[in-house]
N, C-alpha and C positions, 0 to 999 in steps of 0.2 A: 504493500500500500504506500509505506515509504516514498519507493521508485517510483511509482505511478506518480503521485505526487509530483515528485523531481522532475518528471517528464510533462506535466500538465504544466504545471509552472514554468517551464522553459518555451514549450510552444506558448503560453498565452503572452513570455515577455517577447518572442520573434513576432507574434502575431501584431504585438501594439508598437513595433518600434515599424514591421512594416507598413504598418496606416500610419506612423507619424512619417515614414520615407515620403507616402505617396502624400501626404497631406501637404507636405513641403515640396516637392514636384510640382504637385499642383498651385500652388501659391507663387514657382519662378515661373512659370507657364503664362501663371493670368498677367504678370508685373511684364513680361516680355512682351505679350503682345500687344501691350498700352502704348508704344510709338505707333504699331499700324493703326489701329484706333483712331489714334489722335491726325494720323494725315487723312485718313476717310471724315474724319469729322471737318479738317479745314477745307477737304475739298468741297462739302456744302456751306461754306459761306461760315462758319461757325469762329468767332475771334477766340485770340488765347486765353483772355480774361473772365469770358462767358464759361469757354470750356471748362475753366478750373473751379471758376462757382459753381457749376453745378456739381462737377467731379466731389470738389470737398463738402459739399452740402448734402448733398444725400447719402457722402459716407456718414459724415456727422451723425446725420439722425440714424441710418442701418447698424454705426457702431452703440451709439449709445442705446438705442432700444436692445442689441443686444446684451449689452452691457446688466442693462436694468434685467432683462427677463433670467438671466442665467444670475442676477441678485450679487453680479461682482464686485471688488472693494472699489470703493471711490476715493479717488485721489482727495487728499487736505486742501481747506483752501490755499494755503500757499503750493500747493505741488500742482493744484487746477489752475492757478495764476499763472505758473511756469510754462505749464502747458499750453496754454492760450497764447503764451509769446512765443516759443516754441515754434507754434503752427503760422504765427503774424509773421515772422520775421525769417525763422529759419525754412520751414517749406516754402514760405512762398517764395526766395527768392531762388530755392534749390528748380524747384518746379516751374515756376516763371522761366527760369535760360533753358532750362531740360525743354522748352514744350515749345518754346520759342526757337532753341536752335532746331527744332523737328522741320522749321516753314526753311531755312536757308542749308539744311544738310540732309543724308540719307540717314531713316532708323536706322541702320547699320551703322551707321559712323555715331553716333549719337549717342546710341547703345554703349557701343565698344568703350569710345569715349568716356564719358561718366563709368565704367568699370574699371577706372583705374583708381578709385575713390579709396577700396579699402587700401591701397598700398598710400595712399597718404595718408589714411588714418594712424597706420603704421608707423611714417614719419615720424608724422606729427606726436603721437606718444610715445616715441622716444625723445624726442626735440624735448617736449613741456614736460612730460609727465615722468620722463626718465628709466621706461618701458626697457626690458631685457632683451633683444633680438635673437634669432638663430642664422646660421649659413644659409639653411631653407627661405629662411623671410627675407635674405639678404640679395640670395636668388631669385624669389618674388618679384620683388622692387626692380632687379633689373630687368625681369622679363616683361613687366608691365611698364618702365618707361620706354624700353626700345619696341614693343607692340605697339604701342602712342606714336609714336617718331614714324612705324614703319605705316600707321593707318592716316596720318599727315599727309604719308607722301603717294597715298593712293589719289592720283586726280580725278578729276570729273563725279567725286561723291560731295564734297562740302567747299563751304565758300569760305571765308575768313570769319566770317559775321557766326556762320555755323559751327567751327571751328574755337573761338574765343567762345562762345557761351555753353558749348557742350562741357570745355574743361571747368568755366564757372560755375557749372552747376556740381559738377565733382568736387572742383574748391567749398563750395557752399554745404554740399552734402557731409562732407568729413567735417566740418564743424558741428552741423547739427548733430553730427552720431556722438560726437566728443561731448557736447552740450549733455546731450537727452541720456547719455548711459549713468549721467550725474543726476538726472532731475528725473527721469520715470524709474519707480519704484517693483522692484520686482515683484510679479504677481495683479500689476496693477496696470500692464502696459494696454490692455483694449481700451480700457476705460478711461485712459490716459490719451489714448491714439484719439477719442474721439471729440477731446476737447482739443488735440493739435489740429484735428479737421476742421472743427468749430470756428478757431483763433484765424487759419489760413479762409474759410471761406467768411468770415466778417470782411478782411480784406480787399478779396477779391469784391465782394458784395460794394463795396465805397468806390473800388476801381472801375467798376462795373455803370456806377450809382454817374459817373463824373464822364466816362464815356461813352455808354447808351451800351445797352445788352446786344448782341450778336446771335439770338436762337437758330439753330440748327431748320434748315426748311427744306428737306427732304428726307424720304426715309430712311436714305441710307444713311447720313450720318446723322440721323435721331438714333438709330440704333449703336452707331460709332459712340456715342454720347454716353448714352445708358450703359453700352458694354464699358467704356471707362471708369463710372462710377458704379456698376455695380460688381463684374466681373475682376478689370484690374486694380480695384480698389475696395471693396467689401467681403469680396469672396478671398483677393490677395492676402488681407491682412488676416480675416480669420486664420484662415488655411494652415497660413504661415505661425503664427501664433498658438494655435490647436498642435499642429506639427511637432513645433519646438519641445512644447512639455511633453510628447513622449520619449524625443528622441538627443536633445538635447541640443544647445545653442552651436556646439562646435559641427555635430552632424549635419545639422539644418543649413549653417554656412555653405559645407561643403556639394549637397545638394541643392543649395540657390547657385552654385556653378553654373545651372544649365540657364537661367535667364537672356543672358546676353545671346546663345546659342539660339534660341529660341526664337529671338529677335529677329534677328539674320535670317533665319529659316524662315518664319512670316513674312518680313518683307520680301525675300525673294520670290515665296510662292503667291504671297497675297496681293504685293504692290512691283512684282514684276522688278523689282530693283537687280540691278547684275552685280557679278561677284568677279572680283579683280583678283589675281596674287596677290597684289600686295595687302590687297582688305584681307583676303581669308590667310596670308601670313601674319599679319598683324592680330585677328581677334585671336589665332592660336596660342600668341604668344600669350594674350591679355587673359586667355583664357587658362592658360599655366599656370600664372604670376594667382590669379585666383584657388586654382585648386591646390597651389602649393601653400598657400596665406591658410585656406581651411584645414588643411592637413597638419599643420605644424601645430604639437602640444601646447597648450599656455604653460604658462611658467610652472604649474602646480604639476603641468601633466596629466589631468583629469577632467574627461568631458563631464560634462556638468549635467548628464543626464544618467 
C-alpha cells in the first residue's frame, strides 16, 4: 500500500507540473501572438492609444473580477498605490514604444527586439543590486547583444523610428521588472496585475480623452481588438500565473522561451512577413541568450517550485 502510494503521488506530482508546462505554453503563445493582433487591429483604422484602452480596460475588470471570485489577497493601500503607478508610468511607457514601434517595424523584429530585456535585467542587477553572475549568464548577455546587432543588420524589416523604440520598450521593461519584483507581493500578483491594468488604462483613458478615440470599424480588427484584451492579455496572464505555482518561477521562465518563437511563426504564417538569414540568425541567437538566462540556477540553486 506503501508503494502504491509512492507511485500515486509521483504521477499526481508529473500530472500537475504537466498542466502547469502547458498552462505556461499557453500563456507565451497568447503574449506572442499580441504583435499580429495588434497590426490587424491598425490595419482597420484603430490608433495606438485606443488600442491600449481598451486592451488595459477590460483586462482591469476580467482581472479583478477574477480576483474577487476566487476571494484573493488584496494588495495594502500603499502596495494598491504602487501599483496604480506601476501600471501609469511603467506599462504605459513599456507598451506605448512596444505597440508603437509595431506601425514602423516587422512583429518579428519587434518581438526579437524587446527579448533582449531579460539580459538587461541581468545587467542591470549586477550594476545596482550587486547580483552574482555565472559563465552561463555571461554567455547569455553575449548571445543576446550580438542577436540584436545581427537582427539590426537585417534590412528591409524596420526603420530607425522602429528600431529606437523596440529597444525602449526593453529599456522601459527591465525597469519595471526591477521596480515591480520590489513592490508586488508574492501571492498577491493577479490582484496586483489588475490595479497595474487599472493605473495604465486611466492613462491611456486622459490620452484618449485629449485626442479623440480611434474605435476599430470592421470586423476584423474588432476581433484583433478583443483577441488583445482578452486572449493576449486575460487568458496570458492567468495562464501564466496559474502555471507558475505548479511549476515554478524558474521552469515557467524557461518555457516563456517559446514566445518570441511564436511571434515569428504568426507573423510569417498570418501577416505573410518573410524571413531573412540574418532575422532567423539573429532571433536564434536571442533565442539562446534566453534559454540559457532560464536554465542557469539562482544563487540558492533551487527552483522555487
Amino acid at each position: 500500500m506503501f508503494l502504491l502510494g509512492m507511485v500515486g503521488e509521483s504521477l499526481m506530482h508529473e500530472a500537475n507540473r504537466g498542466s502547469g508546462i502547458v498552462l505556461v505554453a499557453v500563456s507565451a503563445a497568447s503574449f506572442g501572438v499580441m504583435p499580429v493582433f495588434a497590426q490587424m487591429a491598425y490595419a482597420g483604422g484603430t490608433s495606438t492609444v485606443t488600442l491600449l484602452f481598451l486592451r488595459f480596460s477590460v483586462g482591469a475588470l476580467c482581472m479583478g473580477l477574477f480576483a474577487a471570485l476566487r476571494k484573493l489577497p488584496v494588495p495594502s493601500g500603499r502596495d494598491t498605490l504602487a501599483s496604480l503607478l506601476l501600471g501609469a508610468i511603467g506599462y504605459v511607457g513599456q507598451s506605448y514604444c512596444y505597440f508603437t514601434a509595431l506601425r514602423y517595424a516587422s512583429a518579428s523584429v519587434v518581438a526579437l527586439l524587446l527579448y533582449t530585456y531579460p539580459m538587461m535585467v541581468m545587467a542591470s542587477s549586477v550594476l545596482w543590486f550587486h547580483e552574482v553572475v555565472s559563465r552561463r549568464n555571461i554567455v547569455a548577455l553575449a548571445c543576446a547583444i550580438l542577436g540584436a546587432v545581427v537582427i539590426l543588420g537585417a534590412k528591409g524589416h524596420a526603420s530607425m523610428e522602429g528600431v529606437v523604440l523596440s529597444l525602449a520598450s526593453a529599456v522601459i521593461y527591465t525597469g519595471y521588472i526591477l521596480v515591480s519584483a520590489r513592490v508586488v507581493r508574492k501571492g498577491r500578483e493577479i490582484s496586483s496585475s489588475a490595479y497595474i491594468m487599472l493605473g495604465a488604462a486611466l492613462v491611456y483613458g486622459v490620452m484618449n480623452g485629449v485626442s479623440g478615440f480611434s474605435f476599430p470599424h470592421d470586423a476584423s480588427s474588432i476581433g484583433a481588438v478583443l483577441s488583445i484584451a482578452l486572449v493576449s492579455t486575460v487568458l496570458a496572464f492567468w495562464s501564466f500565473f496559474t502555471g507558475m505555482e505548479k511549476i515554478g518561477p524558474s521552469t515557467a521562465a524557461m518555457v516563456s522561451t517559446v514566445e518570441p518563437v511564436v511571434t515569428v511563426l504568426a507573423s510569417v504564417l498570418m501577416l505573410g512577413e518573410s524571413l531573412t538569414l540574418r532575422l532567423v540568425g539573429g532571433g536564434v541567437l536571442v533565442l539562446a541568450s534566453l534559454v540559457l538566462n532560464a536554465t542557469t540556477p539562482s544563487p540558492r540553486g533551487k527552483d522555487a517550485g
